[in-house]
C-alpha positions as a Markdown table, in Angstrom:
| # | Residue | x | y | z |
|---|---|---|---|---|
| 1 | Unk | 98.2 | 117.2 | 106.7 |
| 2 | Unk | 95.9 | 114.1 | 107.3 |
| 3 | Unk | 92.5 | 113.5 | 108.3 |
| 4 | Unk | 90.6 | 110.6 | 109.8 |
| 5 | Unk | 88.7 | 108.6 | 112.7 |
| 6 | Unk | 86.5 | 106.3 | 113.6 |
| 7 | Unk | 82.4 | 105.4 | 113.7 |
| 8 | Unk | 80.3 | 102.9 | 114.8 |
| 9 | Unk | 77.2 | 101.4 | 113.2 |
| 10 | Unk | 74.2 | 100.4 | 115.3 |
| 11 | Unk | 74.3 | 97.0 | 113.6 |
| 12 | Unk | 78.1 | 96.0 | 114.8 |
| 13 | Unk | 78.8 | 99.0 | 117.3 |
| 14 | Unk | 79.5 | 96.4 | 120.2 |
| 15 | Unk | 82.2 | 94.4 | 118.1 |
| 16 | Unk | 83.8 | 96.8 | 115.3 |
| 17 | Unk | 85.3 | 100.4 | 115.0 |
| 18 | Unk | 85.1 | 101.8 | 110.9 |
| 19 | Unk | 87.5 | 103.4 | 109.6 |
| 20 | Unk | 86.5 | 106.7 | 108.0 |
| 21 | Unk | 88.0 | 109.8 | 106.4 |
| 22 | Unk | 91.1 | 108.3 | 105.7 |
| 23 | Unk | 93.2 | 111.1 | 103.6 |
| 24 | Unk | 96.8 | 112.4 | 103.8 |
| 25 | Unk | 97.0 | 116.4 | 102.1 |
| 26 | Unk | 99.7 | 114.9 | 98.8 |
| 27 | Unk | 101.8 | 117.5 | 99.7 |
| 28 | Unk | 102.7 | 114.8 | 103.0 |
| 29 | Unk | 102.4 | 111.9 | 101.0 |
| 30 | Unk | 105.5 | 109.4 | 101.6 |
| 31 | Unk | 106.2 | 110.5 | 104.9 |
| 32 | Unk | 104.8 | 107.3 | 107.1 |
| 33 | Unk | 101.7 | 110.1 | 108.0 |
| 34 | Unk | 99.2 | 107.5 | 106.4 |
| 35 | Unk | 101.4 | 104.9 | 108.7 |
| 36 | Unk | 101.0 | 107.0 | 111.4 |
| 37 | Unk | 97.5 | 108.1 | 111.3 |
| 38 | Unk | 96.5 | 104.1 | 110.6 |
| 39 | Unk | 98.6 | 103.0 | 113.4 |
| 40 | Unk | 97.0 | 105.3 | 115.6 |
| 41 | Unk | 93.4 | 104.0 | 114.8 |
| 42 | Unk | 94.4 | 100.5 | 115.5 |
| 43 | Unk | 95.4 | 100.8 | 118.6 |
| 44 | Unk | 92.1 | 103.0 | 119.5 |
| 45 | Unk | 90.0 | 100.3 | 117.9 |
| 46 | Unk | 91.6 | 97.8 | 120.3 |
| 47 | Unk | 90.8 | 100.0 | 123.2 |
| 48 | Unk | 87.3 | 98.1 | 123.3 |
| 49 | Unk | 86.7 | 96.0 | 120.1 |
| 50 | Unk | 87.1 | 92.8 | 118.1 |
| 51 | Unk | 87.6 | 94.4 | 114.9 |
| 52 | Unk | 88.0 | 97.4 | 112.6 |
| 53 | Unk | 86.4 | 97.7 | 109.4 |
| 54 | Unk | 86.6 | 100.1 | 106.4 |
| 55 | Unk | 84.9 | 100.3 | 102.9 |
| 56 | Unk | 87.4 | 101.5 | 99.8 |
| 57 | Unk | 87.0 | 101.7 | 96.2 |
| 58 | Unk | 89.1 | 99.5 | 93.7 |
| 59 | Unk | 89.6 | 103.1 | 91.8 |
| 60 | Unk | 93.3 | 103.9 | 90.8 |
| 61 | Unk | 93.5 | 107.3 | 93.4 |
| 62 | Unk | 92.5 | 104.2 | 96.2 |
| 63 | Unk | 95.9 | 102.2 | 95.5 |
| 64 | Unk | 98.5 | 103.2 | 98.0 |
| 65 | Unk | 95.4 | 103.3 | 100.6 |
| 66 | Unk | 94.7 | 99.5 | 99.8 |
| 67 | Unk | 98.5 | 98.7 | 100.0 |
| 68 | Unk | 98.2 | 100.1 | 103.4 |
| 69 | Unk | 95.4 | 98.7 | 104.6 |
| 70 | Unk | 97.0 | 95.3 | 103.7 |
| 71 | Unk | 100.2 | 95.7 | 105.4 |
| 72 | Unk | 98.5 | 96.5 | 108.4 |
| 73 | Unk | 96.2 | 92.7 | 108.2 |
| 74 | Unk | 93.2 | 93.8 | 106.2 |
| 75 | Unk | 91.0 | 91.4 | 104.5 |
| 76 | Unk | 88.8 | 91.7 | 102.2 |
| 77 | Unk | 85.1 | 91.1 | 103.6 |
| 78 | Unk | 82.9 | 91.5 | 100.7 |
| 79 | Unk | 83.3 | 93.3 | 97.2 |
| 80 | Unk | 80.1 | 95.2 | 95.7 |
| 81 | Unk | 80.8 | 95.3 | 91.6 |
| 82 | Unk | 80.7 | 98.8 | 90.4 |
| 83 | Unk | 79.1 | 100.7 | 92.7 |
| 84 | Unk | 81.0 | 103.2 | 93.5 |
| 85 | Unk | 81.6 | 105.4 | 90.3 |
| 86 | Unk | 81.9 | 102.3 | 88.1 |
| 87 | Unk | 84.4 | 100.8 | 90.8 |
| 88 | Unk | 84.2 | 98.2 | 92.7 |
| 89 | Unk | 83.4 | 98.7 | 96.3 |
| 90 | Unk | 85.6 | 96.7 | 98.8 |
| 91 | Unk | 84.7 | 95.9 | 102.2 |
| 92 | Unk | 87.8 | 95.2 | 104.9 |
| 93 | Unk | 88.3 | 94.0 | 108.2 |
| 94 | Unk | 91.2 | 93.8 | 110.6 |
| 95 | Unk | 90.7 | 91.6 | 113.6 |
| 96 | Unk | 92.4 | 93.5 | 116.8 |
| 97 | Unk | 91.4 | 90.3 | 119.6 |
């Protein structure tokens, strides 16, 4: 169905969650499970920190994902020009506090 959760990182574990394995199997695509799922993250995240983070691609299959991301209050951090696979990698960050 979908897949994901959280990490920290040693240099921001005492202010920010990331967002990591962030997939929905298509066969449940279009059925609020990324919603769900995204949702469900947020409100761990503001369990015990000031922000969530996550890392996407600009790539075409990373659309929807961005759309989401955005509904939700994402903003774009940083963006690192072809990195990954000749696409650009984009850095986000929802603040939870």
């Amino acid at each position: 169905m979908g897949i994901t959760g959280l990490y920290e990182l040693p240099e921001d574990e005492k202010e920010a969650y990331w967002l990591a394995w962030f997939c929905v199997d298509p066969e449940f695509r279009g059925k609020k499970l990324g919603s769900t799922l995204i949702d469900l993250m947020i409100k761990k995240a503001k369990e015990g920190k000031t922000y969530l983070r996550l890392y996407t691609s600009s790539g075409p299959i990373e659309k929807t994902a961005r759309a989401l991301y955005e509904k939700r209050g994402f903003v774009t951090t940083k963006v690192e020009k072809g990195i990954d696979n000749g696409y650009d990698k984009i850095y986000m960050e929802l603040k939870l506090k």
